[in-house]
TIDREN-160406 format. One record per residue: x, z, y of N, C-alpha, C in turn; residue number from 1; residue in three letters. Coordinates in pm, whole numbers, plus 50000, padded with zeros to 5 digits. Last residue first. Example, Ala and Ser with C-alpha at 12.3 -4.5 7.8 and 13.67 -1.06 7.14 Angstrom:
2
{n_x: 51285, n_z: 50708, n_y: 49775, ca_x: 51367, ca_z: 50714, ca_y: 49894, c_x: 51290, c_z: 50787, c_y: 50003, pos: 2, code: SER}
{n_x: 51319, n_z: 50780, n_y: 49431, ca_x: 51230, ca_z: 50780, ca_y: 49550, c_x: 51320, c_z: 50780, c_y: 49670, pos: 1, code: ALA}
END
This chain:
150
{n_x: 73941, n_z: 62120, n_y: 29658, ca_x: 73949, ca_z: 61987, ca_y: 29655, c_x: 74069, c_z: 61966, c_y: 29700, pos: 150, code: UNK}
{n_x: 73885, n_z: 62394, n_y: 29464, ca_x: 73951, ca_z: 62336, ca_y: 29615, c_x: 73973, c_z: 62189, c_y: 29515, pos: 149, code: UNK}
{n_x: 73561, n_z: 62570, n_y: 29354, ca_x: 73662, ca_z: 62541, ca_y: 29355, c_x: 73704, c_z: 62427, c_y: 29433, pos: 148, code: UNK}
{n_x: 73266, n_z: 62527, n_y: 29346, ca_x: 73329, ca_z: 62698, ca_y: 29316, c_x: 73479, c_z: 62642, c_y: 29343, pos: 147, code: UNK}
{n_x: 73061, n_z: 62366, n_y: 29329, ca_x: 73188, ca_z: 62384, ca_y: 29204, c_x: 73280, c_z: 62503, c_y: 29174, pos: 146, code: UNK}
{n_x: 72884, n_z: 62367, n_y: 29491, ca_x: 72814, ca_z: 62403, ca_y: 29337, c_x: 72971, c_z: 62398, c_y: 29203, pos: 145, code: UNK}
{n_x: 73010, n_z: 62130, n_y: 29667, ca_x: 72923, ca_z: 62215, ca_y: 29657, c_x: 72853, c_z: 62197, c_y: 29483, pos: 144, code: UNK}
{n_x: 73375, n_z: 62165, n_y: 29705, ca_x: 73223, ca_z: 62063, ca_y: 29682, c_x: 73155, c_z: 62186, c_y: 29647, pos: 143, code: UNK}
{n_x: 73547, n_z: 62304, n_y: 29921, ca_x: 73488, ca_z: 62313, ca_y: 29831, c_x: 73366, c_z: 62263, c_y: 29812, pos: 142, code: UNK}
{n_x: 73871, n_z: 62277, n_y: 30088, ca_x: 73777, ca_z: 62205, ca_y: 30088, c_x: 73630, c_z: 62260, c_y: 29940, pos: 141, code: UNK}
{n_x: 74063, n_z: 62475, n_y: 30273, ca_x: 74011, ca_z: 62405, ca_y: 30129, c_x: 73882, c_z: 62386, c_y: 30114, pos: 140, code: UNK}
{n_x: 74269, n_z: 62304, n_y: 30511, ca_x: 74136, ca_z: 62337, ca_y: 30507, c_x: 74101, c_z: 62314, c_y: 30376, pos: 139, code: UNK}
{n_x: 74542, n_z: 62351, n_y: 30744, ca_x: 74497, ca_z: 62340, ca_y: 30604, c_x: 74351, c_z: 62396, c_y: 30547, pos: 138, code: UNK}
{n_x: 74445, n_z: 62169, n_y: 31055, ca_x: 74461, ca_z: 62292, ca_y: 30949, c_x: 74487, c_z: 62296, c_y: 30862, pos: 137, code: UNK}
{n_x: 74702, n_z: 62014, n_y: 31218, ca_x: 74628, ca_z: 62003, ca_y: 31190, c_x: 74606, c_z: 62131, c_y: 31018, pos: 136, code: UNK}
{n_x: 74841, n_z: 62145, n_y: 31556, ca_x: 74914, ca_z: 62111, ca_y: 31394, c_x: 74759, c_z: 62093, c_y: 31297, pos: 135, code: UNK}
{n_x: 74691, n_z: 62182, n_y: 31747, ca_x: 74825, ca_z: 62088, ca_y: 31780, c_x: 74875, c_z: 62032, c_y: 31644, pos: 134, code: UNK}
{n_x: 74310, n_z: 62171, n_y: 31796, ca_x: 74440, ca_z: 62199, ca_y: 31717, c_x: 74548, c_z: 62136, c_y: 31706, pos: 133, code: UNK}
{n_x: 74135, n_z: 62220, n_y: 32070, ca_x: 74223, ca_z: 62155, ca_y: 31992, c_x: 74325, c_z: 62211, c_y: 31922, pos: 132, code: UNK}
{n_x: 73836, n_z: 62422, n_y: 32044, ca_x: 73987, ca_z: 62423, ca_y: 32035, c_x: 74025, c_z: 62361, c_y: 31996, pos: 131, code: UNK}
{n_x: 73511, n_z: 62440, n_y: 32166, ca_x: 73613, ca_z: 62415, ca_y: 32091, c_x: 73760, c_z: 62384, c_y: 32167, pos: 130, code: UNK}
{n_x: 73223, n_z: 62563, n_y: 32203, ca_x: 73342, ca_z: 62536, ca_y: 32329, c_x: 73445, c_z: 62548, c_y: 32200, pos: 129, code: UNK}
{n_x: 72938, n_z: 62326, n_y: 32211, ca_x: 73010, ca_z: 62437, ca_y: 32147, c_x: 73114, c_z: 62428, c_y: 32257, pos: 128, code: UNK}
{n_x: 72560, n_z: 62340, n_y: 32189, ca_x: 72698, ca_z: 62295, ca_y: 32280, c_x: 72765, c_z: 62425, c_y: 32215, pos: 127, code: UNK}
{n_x: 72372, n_z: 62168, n_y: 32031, ca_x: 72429, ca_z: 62277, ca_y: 32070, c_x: 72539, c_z: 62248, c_y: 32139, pos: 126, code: UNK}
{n_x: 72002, n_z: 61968, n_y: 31967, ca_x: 72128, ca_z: 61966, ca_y: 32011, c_x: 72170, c_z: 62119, c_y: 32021, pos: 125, code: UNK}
{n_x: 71718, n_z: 61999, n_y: 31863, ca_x: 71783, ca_z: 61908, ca_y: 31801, c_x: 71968, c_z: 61919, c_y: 31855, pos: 124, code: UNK}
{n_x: 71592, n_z: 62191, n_y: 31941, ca_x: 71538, ca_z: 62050, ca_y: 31992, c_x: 71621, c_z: 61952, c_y: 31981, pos: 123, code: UNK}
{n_x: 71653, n_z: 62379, n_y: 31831, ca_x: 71526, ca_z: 62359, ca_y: 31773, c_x: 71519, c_z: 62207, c_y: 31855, pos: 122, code: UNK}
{n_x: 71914, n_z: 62392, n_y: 31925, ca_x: 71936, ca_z: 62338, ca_y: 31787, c_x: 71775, c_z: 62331, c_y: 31749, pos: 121, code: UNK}
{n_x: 72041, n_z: 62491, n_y: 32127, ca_x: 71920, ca_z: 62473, ca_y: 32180, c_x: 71898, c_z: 62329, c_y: 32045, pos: 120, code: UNK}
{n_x: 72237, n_z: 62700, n_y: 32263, ca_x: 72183, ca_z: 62681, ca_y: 32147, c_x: 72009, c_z: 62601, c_y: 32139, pos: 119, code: UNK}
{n_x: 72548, n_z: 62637, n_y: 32411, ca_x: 72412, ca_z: 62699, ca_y: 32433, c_x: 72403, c_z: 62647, c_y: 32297, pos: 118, code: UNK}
{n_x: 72791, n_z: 62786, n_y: 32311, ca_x: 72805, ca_z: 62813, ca_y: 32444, c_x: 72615, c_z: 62771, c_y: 32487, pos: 117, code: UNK}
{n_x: 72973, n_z: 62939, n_y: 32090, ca_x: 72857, ca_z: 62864, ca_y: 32095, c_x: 72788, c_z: 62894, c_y: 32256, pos: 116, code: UNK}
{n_x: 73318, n_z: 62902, n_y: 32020, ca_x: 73221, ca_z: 62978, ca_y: 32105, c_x: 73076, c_z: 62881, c_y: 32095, pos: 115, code: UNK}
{n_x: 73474, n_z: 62785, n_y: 31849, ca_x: 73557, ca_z: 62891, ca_y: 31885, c_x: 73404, c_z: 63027, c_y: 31950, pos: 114, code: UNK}
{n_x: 73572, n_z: 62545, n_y: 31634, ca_x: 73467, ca_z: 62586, ca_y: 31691, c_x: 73500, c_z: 62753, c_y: 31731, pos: 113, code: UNK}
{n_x: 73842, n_z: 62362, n_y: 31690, ca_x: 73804, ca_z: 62500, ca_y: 31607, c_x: 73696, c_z: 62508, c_y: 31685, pos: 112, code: UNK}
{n_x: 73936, n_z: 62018, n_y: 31652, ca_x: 73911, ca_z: 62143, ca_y: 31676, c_x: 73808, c_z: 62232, c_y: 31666, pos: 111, code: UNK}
{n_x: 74142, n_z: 61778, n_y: 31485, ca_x: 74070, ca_z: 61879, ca_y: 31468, c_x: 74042, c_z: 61976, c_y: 31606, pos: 110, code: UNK}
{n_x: 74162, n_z: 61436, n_y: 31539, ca_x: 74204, ca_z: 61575, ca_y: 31588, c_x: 74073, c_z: 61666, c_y: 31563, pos: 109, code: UNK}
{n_x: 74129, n_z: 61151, n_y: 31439, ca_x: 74199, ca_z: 61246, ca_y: 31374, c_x: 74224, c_z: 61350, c_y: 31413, pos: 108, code: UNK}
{n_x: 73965, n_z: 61020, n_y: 31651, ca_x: 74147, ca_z: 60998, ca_y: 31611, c_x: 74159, c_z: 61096, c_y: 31534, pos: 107, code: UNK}
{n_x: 73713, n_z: 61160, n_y: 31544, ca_x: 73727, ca_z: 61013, ca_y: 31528, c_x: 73896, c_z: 60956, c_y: 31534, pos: 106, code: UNK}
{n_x: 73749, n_z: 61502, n_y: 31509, ca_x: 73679, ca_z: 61390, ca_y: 31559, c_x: 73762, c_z: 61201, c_y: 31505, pos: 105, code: UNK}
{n_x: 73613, n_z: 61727, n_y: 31317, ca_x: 73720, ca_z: 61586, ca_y: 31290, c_x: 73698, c_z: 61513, c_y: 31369, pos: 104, code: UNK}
{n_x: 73563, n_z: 62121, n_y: 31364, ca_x: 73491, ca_z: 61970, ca_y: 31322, c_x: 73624, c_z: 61825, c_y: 31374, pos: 103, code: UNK}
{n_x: 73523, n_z: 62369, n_y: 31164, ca_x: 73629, ca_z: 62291, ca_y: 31251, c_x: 73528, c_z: 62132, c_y: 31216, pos: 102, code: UNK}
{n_x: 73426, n_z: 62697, n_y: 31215, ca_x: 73389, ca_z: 62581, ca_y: 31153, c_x: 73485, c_z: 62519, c_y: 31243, pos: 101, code: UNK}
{n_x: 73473, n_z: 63082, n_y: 31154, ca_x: 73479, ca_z: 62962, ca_y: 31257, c_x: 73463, c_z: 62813, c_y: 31172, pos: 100, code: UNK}
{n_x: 73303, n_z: 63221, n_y: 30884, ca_x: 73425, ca_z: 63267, ca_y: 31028, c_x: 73394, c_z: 63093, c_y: 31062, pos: 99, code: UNK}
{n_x: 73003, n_z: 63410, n_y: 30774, ca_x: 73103, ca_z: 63323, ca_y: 30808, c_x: 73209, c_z: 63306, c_y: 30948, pos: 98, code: UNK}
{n_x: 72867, n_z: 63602, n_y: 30694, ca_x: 72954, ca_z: 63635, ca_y: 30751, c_x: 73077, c_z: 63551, c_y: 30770, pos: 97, code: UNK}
{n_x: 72554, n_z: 63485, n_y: 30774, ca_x: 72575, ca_z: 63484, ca_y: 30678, c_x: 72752, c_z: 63531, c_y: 30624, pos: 96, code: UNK}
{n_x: 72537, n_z: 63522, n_y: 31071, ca_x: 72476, ca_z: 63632, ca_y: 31017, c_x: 72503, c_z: 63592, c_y: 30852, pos: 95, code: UNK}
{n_x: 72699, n_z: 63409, n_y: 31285, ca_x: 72745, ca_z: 63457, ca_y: 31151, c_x: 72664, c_z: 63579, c_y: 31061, pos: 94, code: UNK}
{n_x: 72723, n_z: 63340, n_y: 31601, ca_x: 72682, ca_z: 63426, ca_y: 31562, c_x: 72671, c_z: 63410, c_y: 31377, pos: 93, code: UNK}
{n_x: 72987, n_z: 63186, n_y: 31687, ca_x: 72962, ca_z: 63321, ca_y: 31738, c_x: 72889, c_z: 63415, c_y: 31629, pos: 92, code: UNK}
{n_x: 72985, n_z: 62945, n_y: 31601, ca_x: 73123, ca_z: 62989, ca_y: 31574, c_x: 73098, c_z: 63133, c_y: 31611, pos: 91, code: UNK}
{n_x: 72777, n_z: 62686, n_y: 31412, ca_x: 72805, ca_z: 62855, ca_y: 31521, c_x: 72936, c_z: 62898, c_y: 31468, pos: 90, code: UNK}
{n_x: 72673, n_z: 62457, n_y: 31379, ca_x: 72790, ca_z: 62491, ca_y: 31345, c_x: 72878, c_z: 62560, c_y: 31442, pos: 89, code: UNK}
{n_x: 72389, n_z: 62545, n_y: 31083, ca_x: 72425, ca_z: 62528, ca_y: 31241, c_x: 72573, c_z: 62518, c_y: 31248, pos: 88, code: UNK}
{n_x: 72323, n_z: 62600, n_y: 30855, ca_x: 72358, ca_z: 62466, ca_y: 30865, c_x: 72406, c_z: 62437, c_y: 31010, pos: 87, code: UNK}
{n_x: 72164, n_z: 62777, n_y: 30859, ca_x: 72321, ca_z: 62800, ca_y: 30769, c_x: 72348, c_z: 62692, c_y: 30807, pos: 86, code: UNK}
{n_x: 71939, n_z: 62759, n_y: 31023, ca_x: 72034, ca_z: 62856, ca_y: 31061, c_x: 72160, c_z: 62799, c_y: 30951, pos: 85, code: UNK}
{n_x: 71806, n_z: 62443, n_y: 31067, ca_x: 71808, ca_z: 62542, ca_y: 30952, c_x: 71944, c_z: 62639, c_y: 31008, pos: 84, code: UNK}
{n_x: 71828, n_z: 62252, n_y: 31274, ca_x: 71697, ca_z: 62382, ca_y: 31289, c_x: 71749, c_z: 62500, c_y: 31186, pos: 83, code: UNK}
{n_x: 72107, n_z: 62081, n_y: 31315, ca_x: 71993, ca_z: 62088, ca_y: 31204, c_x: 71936, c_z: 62248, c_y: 31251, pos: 82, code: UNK}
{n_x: 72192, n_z: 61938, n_y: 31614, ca_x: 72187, ca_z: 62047, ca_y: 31511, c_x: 72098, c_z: 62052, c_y: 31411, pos: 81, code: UNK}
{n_x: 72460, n_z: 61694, n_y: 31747, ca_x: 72324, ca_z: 61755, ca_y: 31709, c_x: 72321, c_z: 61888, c_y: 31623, pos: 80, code: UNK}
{n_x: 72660, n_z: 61864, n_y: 32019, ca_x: 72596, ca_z: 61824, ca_y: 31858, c_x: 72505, c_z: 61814, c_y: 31835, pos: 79, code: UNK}
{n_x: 72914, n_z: 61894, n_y: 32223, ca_x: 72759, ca_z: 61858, ca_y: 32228, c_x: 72762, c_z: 61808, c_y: 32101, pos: 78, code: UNK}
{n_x: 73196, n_z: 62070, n_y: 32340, ca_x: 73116, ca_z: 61977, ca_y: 32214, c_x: 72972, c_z: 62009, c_y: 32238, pos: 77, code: UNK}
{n_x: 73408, n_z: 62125, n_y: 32565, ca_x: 73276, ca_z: 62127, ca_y: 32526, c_x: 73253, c_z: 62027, c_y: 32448, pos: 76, code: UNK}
{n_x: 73758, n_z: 62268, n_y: 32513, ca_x: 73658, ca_z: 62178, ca_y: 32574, c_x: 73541, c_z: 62208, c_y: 32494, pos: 75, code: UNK}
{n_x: 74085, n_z: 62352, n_y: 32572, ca_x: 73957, ca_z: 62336, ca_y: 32522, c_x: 73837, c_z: 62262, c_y: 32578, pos: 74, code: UNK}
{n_x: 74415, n_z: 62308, n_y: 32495, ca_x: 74309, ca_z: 62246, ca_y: 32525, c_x: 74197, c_z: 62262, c_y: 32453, pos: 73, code: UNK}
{n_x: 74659, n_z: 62640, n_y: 32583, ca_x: 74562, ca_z: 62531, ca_y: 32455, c_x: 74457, c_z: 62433, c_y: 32558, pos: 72, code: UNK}
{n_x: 74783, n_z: 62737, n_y: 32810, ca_x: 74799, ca_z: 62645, ca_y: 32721, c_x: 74766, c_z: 62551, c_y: 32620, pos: 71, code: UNK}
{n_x: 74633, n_z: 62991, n_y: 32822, ca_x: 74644, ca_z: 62874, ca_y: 32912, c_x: 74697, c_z: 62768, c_y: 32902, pos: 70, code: UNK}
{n_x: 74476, n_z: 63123, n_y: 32498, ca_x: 74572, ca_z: 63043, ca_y: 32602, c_x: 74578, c_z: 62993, c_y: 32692, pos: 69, code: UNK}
{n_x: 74241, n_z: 63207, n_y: 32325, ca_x: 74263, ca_z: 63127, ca_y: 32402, c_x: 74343, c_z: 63192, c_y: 32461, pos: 68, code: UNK}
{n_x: 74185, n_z: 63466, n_y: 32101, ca_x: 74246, ca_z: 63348, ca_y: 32086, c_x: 74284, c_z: 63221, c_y: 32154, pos: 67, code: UNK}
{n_x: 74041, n_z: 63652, n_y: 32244, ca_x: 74167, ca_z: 63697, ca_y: 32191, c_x: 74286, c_z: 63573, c_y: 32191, pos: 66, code: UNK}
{n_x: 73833, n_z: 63462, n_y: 32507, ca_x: 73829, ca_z: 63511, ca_y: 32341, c_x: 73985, c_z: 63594, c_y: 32364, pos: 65, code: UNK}
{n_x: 73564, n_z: 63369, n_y: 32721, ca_x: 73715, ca_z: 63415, ca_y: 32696, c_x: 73730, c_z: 63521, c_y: 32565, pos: 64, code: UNK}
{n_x: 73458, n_z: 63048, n_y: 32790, ca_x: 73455, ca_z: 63199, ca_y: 32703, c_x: 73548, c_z: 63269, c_y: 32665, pos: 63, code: UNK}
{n_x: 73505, n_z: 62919, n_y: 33073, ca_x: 73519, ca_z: 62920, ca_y: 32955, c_x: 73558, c_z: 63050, c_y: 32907, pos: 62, code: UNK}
{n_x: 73424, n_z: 62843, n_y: 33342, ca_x: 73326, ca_z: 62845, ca_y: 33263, c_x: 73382, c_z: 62845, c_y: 33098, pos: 61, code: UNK}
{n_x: 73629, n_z: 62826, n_y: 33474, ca_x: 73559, ca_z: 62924, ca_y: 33504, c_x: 73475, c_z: 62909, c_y: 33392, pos: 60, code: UNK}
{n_x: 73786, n_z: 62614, n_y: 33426, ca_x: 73841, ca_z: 62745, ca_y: 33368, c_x: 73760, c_z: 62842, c_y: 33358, pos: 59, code: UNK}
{n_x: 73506, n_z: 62333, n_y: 33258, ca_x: 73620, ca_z: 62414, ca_y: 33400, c_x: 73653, c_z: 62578, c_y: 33322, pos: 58, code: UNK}
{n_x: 73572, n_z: 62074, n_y: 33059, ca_x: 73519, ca_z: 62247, ca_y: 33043, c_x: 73583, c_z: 62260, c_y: 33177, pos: 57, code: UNK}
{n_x: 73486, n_z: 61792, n_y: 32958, ca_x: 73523, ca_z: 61881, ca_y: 32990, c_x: 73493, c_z: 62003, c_y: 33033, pos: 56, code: UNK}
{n_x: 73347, n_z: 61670, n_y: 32636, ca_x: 73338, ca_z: 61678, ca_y: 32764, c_x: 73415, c_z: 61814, c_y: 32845, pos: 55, code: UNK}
{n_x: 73250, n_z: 61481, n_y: 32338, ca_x: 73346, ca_z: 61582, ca_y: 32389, c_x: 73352, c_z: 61577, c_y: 32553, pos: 54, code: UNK}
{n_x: 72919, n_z: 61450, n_y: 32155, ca_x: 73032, ca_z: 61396, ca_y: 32314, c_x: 73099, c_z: 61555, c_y: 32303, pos: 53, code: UNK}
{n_x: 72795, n_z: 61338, n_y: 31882, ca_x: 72817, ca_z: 61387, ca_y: 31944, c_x: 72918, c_z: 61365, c_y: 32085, pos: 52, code: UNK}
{n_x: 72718, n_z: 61352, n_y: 31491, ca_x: 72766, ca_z: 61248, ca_y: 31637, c_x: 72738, c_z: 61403, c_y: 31749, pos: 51, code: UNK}
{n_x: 72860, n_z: 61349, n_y: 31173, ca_x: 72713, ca_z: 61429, ca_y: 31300, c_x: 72796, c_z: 61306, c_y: 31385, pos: 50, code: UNK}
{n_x: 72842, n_z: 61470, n_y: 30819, ca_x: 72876, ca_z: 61331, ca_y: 30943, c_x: 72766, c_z: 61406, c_y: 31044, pos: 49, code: UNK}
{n_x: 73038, n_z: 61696, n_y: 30637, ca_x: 72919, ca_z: 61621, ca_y: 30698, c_x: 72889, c_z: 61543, c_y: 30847, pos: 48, code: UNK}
{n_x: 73281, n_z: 61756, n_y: 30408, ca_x: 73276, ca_z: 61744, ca_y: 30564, c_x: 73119, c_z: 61690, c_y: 30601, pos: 47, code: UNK}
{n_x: 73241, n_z: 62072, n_y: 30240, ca_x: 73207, ca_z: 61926, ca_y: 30243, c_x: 73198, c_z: 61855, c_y: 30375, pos: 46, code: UNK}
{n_x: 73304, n_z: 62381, n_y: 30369, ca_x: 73188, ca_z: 62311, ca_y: 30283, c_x: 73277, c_z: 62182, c_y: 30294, pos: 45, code: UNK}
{n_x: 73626, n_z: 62574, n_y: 30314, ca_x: 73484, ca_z: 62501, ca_y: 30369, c_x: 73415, c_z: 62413, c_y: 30298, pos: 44, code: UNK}
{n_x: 73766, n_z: 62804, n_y: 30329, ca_x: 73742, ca_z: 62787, ca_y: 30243, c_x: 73614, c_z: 62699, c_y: 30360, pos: 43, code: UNK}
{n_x: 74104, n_z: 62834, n_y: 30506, ca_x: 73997, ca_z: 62842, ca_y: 30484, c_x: 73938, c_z: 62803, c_y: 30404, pos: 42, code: UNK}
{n_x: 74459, n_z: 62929, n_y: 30332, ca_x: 74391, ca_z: 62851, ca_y: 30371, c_x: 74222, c_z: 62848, c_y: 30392, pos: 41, code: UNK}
{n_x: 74786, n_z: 63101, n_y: 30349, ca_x: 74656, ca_z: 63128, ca_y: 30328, c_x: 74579, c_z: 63024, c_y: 30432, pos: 40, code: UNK}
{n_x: 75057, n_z: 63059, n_y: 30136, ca_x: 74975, ca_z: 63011, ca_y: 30250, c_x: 74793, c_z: 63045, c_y: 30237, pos: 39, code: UNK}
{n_x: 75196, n_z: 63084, n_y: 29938, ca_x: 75146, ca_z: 63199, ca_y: 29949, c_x: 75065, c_z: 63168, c_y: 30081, pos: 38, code: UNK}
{n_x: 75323, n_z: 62888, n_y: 29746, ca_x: 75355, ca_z: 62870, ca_y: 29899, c_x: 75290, c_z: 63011, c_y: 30003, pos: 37, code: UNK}
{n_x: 75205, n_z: 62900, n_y: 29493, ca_x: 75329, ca_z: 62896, ca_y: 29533, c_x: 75377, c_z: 62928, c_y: 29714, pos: 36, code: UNK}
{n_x: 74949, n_z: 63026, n_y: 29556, ca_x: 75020, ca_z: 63140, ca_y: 29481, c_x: 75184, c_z: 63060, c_y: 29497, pos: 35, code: UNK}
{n_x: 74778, n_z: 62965, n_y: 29833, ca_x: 74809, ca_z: 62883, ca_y: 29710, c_x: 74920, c_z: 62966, c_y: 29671, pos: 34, code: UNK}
{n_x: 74450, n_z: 63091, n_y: 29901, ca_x: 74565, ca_z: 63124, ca_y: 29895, c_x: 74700, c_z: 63063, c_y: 29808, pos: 33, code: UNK}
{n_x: 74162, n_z: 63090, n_y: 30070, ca_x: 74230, ca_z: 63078, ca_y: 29947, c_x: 74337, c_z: 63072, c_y: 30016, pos: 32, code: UNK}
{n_x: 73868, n_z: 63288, n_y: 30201, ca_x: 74003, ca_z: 63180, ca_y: 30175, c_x: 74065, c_z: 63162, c_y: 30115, pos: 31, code: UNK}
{n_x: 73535, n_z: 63279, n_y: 30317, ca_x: 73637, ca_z: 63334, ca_y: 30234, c_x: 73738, c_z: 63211, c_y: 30250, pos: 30, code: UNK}
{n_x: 73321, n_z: 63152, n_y: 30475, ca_x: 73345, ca_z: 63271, ca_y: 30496, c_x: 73440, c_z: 63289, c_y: 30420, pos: 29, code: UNK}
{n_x: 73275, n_z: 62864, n_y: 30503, ca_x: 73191, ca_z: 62953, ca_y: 30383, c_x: 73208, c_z: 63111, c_y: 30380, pos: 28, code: UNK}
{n_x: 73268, n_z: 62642, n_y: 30772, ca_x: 73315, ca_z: 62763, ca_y: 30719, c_x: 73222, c_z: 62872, c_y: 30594, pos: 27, code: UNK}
{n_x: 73206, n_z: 62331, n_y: 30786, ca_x: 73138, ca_z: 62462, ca_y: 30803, c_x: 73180, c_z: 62576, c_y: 30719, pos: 26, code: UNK}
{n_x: 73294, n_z: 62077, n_y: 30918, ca_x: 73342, ca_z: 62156, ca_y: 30837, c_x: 73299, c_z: 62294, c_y: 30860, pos: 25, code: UNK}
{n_x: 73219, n_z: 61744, n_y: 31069, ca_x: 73168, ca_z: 61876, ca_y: 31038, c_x: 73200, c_z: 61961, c_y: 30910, pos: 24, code: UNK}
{n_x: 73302, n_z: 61464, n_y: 31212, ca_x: 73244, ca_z: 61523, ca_y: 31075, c_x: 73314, c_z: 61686, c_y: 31092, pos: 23, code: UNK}
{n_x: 73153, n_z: 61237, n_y: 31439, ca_x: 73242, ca_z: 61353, ca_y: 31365, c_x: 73229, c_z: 61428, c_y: 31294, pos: 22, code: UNK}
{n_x: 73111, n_z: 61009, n_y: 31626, ca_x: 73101, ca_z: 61052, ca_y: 31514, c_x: 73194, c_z: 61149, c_y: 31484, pos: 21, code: UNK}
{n_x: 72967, n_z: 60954, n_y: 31976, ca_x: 73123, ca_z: 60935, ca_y: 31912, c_x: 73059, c_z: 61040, c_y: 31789, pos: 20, code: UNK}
{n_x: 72765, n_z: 60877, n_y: 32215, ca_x: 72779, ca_z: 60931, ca_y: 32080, c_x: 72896, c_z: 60885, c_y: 32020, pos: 19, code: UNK}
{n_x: 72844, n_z: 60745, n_y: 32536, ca_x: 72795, ca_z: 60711, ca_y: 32423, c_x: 72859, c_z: 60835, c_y: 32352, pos: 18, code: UNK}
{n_x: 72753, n_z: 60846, n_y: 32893, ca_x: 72842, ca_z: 60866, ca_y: 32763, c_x: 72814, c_z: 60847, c_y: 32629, pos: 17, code: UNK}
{n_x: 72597, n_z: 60649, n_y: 32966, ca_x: 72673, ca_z: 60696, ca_y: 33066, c_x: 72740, c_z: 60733, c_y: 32979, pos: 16, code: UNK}
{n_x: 72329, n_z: 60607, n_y: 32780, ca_x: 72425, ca_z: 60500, ca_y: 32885, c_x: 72563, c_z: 60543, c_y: 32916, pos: 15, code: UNK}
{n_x: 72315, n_z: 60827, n_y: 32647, ca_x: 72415, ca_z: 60789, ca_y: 32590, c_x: 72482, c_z: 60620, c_y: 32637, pos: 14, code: UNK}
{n_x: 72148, n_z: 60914, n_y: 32872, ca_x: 72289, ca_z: 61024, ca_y: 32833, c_x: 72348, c_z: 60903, c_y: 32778, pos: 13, code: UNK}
{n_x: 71948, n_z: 60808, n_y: 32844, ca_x: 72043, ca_z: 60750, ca_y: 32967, c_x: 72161, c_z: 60812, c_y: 32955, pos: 12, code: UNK}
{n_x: 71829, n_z: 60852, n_y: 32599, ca_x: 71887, ca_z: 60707, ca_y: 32619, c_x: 71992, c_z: 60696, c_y: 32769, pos: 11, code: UNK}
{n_x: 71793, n_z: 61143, n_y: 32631, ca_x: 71894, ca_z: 61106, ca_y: 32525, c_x: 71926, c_z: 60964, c_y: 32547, pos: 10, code: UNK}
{n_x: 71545, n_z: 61224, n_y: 32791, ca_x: 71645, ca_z: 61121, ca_y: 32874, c_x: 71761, c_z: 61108, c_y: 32763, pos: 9, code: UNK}
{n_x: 71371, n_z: 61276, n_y: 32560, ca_x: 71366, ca_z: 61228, ca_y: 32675, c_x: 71453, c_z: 61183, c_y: 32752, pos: 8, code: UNK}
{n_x: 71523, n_z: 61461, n_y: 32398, ca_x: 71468, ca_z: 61375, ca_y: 32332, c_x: 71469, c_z: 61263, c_y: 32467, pos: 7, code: UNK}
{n_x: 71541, n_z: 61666, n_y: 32623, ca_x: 71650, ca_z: 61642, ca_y: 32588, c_x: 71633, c_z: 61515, c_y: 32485, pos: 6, code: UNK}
{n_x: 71263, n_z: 61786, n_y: 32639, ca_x: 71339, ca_z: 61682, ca_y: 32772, c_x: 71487, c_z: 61622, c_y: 32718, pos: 5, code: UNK}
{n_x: 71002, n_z: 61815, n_y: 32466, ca_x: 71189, ca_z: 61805, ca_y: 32434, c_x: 71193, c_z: 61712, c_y: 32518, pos: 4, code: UNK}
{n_x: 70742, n_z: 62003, n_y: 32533, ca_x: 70820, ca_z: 61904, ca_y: 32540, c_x: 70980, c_z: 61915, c_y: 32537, pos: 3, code: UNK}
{n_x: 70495, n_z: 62215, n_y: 32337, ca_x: 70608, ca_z: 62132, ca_y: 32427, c_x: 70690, c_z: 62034, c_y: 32460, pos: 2, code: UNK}
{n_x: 70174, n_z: 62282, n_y: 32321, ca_x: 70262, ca_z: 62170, ca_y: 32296, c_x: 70376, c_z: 62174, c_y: 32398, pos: 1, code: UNK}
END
């Protein structure tokens, strides 16, 4: 038998920093393309509601990609996670060959799930290292089981 310490002190965490809501866009792996504007747009699931804390990142401790700047603002996302692998919202590992997920926070700012910084989704939470986005994405949206943009 183990124990989830993270179950365990979750009440004094959310003394000190309360749960803020955000909805979750999980990348399907392919994109569309709108034939007038020739813009190429991601293809994602259905937004799905989670909670969670945005928290700061030091320089040292951030994953260094192609795609970070000294200029962009990034930071740490804490989520819950669903156990089920397709449902996680990994920006690293993609064994189904999906690309990056964007999640909504509460004013309206997107950012890019960029790095999965821990994984600890059997005991219910992940920490991500996300990207604010300055211009908000074009994201096609696809209900599930329709095959087609919302």
């Amino acid at each position: 038998m183990s124990f989830n310490l993270h179950q365990i002190v979750r009440g004094s965490i959310n003394t000190v920093n309360s749960d803020q809501p955000f909805t979750l866009y999980q990348s399907i792996g392919s994109f569309s393309r709108d034939p007038e504007t020739m813009i190429t747009s991601p293809d994602v699931s259905a937004g799905i509601d989670v909670t969670g804390q945005i928290q700061s990142i030091g320089a040292d401790q951030i994953v260094q990609t192609e795609r970070i700047t000294f200029n962009e603002t990034v930071r740490r996302l804490y989520l819950y996670a669903n156990s089920a692998p397709a449902s996680r919202p990994w920006g690293a590992w993609r064994p189904l060959a999906r690309t990056g997920d964007y999640v909504l926070d509460q004013n309206g700012n997107y950012w890019f799930v960029d790095a999965v910084l821990e994984d600890f989704s059997q005991s219910g939470w992940v920490s991500l290292q996300v990207i604010l986005q300055t211009t908000p994405p074009t994201l096609n949206i696809q209900e599930e089981g329709t095959g087609g943009s919302s």
